[in-house]
DRENPA-928427 format. One line per field, with one value per residue (C-alpha): residue number from 1; x negated, y negated, z negated. Coordinates in steps of 0.2 Angstrom, whole numbers, padded with zeros to 4 digits. Layout:
N
i <- [NUM	...] .
u <- [X	...] .
v <- [Y	...] .
w <- [Z	...] .
END
This chain:
385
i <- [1	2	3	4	5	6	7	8	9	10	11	12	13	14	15	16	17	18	19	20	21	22	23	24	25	26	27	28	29	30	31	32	33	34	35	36	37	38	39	40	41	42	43	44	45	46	47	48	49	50	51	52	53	54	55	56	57	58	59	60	61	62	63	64	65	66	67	68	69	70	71	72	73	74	75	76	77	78	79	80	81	82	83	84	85	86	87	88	89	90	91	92	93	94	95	96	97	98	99	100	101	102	103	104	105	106	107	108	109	110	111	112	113	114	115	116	117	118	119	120	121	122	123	124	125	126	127	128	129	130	131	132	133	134	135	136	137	138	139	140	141	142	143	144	145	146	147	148	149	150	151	152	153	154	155	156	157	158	159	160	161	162	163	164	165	166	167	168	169	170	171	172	173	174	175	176	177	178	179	180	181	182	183	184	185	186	187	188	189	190	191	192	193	194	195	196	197	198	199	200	201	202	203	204	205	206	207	208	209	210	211	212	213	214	215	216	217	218	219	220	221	222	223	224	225	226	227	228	229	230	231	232	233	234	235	236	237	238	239	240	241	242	243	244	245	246	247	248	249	250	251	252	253	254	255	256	257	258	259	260	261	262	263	264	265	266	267	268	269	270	271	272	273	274	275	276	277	278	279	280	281	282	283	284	285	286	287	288	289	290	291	292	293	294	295	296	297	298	299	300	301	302	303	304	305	306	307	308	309	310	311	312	313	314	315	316	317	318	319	320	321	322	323	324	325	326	327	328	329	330	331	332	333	334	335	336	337	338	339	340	341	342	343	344	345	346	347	348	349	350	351	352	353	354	355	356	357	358	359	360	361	362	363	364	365	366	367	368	369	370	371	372	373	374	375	376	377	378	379	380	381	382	383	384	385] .
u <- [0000	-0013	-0022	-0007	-0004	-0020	-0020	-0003	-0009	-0026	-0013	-0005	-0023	-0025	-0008	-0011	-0032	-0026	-0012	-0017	-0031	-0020	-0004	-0015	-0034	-0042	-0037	-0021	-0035	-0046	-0059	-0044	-0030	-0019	-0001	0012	0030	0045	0062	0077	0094	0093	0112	0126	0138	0126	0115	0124	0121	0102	0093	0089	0075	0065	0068	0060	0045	0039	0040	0029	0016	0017	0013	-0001	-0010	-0009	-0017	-0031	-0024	-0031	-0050	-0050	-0038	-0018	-0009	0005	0022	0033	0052	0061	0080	0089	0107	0108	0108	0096	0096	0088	0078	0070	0071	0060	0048	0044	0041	0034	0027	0017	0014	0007	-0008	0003	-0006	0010	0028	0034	0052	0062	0079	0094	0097	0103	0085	0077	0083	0081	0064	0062	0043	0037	0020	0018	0025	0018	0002	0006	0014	0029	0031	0042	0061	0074	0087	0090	0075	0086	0068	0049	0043	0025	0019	0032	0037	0053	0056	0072	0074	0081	0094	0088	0076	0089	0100	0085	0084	0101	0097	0082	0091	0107	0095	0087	0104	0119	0115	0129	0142	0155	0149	0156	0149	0159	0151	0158	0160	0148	0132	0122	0129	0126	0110	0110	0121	0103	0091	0102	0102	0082	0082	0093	0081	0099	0098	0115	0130	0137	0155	0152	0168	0168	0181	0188	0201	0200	0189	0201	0214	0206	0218	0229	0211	0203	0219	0215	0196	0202	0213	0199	0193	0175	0164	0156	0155	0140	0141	0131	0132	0130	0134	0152	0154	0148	0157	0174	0174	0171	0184	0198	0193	0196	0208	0201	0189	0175	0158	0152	0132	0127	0112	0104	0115	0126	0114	0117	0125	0133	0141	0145	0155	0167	0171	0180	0171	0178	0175	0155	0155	0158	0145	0130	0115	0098	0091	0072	0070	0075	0093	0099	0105	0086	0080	0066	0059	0041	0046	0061	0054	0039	0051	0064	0048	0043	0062	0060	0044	0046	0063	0073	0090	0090	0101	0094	0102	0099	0090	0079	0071	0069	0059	0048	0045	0040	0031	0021	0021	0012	-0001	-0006	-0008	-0017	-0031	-0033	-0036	-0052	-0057	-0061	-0043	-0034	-0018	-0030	-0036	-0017	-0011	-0026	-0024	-0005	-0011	-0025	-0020	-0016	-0004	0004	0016	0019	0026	0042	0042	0045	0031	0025	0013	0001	0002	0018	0028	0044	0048	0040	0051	0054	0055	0070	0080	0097	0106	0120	0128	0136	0145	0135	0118	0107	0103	0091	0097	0083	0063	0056	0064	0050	0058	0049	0059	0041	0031] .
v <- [0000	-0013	-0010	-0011	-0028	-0033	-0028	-0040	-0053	-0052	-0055	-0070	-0078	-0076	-0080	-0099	-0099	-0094	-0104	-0119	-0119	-0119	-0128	-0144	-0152	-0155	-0175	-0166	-0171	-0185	-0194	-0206	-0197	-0179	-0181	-0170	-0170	-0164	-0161	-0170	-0173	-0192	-0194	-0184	-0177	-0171	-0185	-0193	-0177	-0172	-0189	-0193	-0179	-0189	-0203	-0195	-0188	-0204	-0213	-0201	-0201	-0220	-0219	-0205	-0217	-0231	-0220	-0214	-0201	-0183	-0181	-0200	-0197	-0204	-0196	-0200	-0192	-0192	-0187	-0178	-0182	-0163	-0169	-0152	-0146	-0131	-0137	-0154	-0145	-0137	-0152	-0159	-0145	-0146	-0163	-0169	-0154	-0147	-0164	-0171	-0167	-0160	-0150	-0143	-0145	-0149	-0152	-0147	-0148	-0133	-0117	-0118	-0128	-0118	-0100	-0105	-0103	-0089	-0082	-0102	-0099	-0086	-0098	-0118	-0113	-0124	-0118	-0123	-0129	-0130	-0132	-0134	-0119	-0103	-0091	-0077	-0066	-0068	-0073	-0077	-0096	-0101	-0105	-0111	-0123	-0117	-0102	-0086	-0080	-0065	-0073	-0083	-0065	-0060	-0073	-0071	-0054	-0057	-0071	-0061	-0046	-0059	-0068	-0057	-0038	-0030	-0043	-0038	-0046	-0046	-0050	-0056	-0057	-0056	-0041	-0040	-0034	-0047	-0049	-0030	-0032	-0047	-0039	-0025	-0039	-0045	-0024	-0025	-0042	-0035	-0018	-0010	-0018	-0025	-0017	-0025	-0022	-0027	-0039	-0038	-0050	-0049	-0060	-0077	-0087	-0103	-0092	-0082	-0088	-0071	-0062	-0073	-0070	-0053	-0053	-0066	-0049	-0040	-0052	-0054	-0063	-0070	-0069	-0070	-0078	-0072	-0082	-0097	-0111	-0114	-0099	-0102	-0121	-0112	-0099	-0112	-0124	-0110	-0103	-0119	-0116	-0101	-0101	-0089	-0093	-0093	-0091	-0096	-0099	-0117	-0119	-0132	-0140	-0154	-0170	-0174	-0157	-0154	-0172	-0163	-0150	-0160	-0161	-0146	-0135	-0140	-0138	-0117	-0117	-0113	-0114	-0111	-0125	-0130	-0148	-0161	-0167	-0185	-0190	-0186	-0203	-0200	-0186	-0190	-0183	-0195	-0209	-0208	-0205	-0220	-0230	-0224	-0227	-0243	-0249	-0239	-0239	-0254	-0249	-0230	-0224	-0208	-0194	-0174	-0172	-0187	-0180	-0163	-0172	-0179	-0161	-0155	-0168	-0166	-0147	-0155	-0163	-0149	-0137	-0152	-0151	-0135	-0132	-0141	-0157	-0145	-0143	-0134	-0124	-0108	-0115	-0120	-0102	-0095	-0107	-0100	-0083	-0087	-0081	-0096	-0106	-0124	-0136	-0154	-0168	-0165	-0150	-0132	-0120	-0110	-0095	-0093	-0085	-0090	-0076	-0084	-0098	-0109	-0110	-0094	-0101	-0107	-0113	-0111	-0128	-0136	-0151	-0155	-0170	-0178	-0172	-0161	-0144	-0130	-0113	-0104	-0107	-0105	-0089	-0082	-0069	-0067	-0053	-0050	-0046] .
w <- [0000	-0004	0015	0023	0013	0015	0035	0034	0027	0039	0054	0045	0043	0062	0065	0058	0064	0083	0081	0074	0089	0102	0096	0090	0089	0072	0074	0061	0047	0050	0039	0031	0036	0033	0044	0038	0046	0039	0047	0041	0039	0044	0052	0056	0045	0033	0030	0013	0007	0012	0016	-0002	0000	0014	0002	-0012	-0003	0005	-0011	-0021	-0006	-0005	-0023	-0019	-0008	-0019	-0030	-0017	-0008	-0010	-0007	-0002	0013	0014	0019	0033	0033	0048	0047	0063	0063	0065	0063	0055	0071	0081	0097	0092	0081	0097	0104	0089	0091	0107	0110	0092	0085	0098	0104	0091	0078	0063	0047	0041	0039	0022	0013	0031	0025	0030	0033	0051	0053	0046	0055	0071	0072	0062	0067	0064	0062	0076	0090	0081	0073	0057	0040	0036	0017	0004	0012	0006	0009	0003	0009	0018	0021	0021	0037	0038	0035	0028	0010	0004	-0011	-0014	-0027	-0019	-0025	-0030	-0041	-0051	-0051	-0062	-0072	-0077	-0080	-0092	-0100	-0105	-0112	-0124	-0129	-0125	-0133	-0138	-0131	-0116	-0099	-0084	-0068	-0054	-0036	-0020	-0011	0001	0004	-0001	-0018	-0021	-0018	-0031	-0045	-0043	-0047	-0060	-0067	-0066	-0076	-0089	-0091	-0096	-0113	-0110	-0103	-0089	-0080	-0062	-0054	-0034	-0027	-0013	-0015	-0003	-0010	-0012	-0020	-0032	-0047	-0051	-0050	-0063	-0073	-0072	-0077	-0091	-0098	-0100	-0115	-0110	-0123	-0107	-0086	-0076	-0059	-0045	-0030	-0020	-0023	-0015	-0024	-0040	-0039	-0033	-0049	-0060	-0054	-0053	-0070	-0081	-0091	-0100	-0115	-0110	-0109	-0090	-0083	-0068	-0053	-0050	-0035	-0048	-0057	-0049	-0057	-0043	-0042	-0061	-0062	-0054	-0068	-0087	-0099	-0108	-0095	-0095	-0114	-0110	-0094	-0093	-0078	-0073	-0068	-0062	-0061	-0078	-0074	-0069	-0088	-0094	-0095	-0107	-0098	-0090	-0072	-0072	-0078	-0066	-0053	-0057	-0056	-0039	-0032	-0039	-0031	-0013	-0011	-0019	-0019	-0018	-0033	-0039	-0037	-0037	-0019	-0024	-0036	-0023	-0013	-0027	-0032	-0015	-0012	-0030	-0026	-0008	-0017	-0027	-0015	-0004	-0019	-0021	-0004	-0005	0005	0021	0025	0039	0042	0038	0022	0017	0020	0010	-0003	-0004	-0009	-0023	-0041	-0052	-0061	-0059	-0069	-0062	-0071	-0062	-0052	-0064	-0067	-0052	-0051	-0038	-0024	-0019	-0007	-0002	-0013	-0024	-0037	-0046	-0066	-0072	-0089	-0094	-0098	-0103	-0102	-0120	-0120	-0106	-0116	-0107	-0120	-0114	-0122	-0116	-0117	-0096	-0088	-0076	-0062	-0046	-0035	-0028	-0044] .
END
């Protein structure tokens, strides 16, 4: 197993080396200058949703070249407008990407962007970095930000084998394949410590109301959510008016998102979560981050995909560093898979090398009367480890 691994990874490396040869010249770095690019959700439909994150990675490299830049260089990053849609994406890739000196792709936004080029390093030459979607597979070269969520299925997991012992949980999914897959990981994370009644529903996922009243009979001391988050934000909203404690992913820890639910309803929830919430004002990352808004993009509230950005872009910066002042799409990918750990000031703990996502360390949370509580110390669950 650790040949073939090793003969995989060998390919990667070529992959990136050959790639990188042909797909662009070495004026991607230059004595002053690294350019990254990143594609974004700039207009369209999507874009009060998504364009925070552009936001938020330009003004932490603003504030990065202020402060020097990495190994005396600044560095330059240029956002491609996708609309959300793949056939500008290959628009975009065609004649920016391969047109133009680029070290790596960092913070692309969206899951349709993201899938249609599926073997990215193969056909560009150049990694693609920390986006923001959930990572459907490991392809070579590229790394998502996002959490999987088979890694937050184990952290539930692990969480509810250190807090929920001898207590009735049920765990409601969809019923599909993917959520069987999930409600596995969420098994290994529990290391059977807890016993757990799965809940596939199969009801439409707007009606879901005489099923609730159903899994509500059953007198749970809590439910575990596994799922999305249109799922998890549609449970939660049809199952208000019952008082059972609920755990769930990251995908609603989001203020923008949990100003939806009443008060009452938040006090019973639970999350995982990997970057400080909104309401944390005296936490170091935000205030860092409300500065940088402040001074690089006057007017910009802050809000959830801000602070994304800010973390990718931090992560960025990292890896830019450990890389070494020789840098090259090679060096990046090889940088990737080096043994080591990493916290940032607002990004959440990672551990090096990363396989599909970056972020696989989470905390529960809770909102208790608009005050951010963490019920659980950092949760680590990497599906690849």
């Amino acid at each position: 197993m650790k040949l073939q691994k090793t003969i995989q990874l060998l390919f990667v490396y070529l992959f990136v080396l050959l790639g990188s040869a042909t797909a662009q010249s070495d004026s991607s770095i230059t004595q002053r200058q690294i350019n990254l690019a990143g594609l974004q959700v700039l207009s369209g439909p999507a874009a009060d949703q998504y364009h925070g994150i552009s936001v938020g990675i330009k003004a932490y490299f603003s504030y990065l070249n202020h402060q020097g830049g990495v190994h005396g260089r600044r560095i330059e990053y240029t956002t491609l407008d996708t609309r959300m849609e793949g056939k500008t994406v290959e628009q975009l890739i065609k004649n920016t990407v391969f047109q133009h000196p680029i070290l790596a792709m960092v913070g692309s936004v969206g899951e349709p962007v993201l899938g249609s080029y599926p073997d990215w390093v193969p056909v560009t030459g150049i990694p693609d970095l920390f986006g923001v979607g959930r990572p459907q597979e490991k392809k070579a070269g590229r790394i998502y930000f996002s959490p999987s969520l088979a890694a937050e299925a184990l952290a539930l997991g692990r969480f509810c084998a250190e807090n929920l012992v001898g207590k009735r949980v049920l765990v409601w999914f969809r019923d599909d394949q993917k959520a069987t897959s999930l409600l596995e990981y969420f098994d290994a994370g529990s290391a059977g410590l807890i016993q757990i009644e799965p809940m596939p529903s199969r009801a439409p996922l707007f009606n879901l109301e005489n099923e609730l009243d159903q899994l509500v009979a059953l007198v749970p001391d809590a439910i575990v959510v596994l799922g999305d988050t249109l799922e998890t934000h549609a449970f939660i909203w049809q199952h208000q008016e019952w008082n059972v404690p609920i755990y769930a992913g990251s995908g609603i820890a989001n203020g923008e998102l949990l100003g939806q639910f009443d008060p009452e309803v938040l006090n019973r929830v639970a999350f995982l979560s990997y970057l400080p919430m909104l309401q944390q004002n005296d936490h170091p990352g935000i205030t860092l981050h409300r500065r940088l808004l402040n001074e690089y993009a006057p007017g910009q509230e802050m809000t959830h995909w801000t602070l994304v950005g800010h973390a990718i872009a931090e992560t960025t910066t990292e890896l830019l560093h450990r890389s070494g002042i020789r840098l090259s799409p090679f060096q990046l990918t090889t940088t990737l898979q080096q043994v080591g750990e990493w916290h940032g000031l607002l990004a959440p703990p990672m551990e090096f090398p990363l396989a599909t996502s970056a972020v696989s360390s989470f905390r529960m949370t809770q909102v208790f009367q608009n005050q951010v509580q963490y019920v659980s110390d950092w949760i680590s669950a990497n599906p690849a480890n």
